[in-house]
N, C-alpha and C positions, 0 to 999 in steps of 0.2 A: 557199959558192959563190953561194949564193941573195940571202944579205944582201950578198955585193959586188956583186952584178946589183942589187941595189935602190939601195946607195948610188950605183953609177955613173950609175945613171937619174937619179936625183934632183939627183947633179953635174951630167948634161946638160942637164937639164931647167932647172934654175938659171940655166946658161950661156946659154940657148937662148933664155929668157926676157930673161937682161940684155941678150943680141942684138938682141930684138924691143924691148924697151924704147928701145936707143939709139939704133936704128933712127927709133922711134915719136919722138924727140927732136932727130933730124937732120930730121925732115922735117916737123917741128911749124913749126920756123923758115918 
């Protein structure tokens, strides 16, 4: 149960980042 709470973080975490990333690249323009 522990390591799928770690994977899911890490999946959010991932996602959360590409978010901010393409964020960071919409508004780079």
């Amino acid at each position: 149960s522990s390591i799928f709470d770690a994977k899911a973080g890490i999946g959010l975490s991932a996602s959360f980042m590409k978010l901010v990333s393409w964020y960071d690249n919409e508004w780079g323009y």
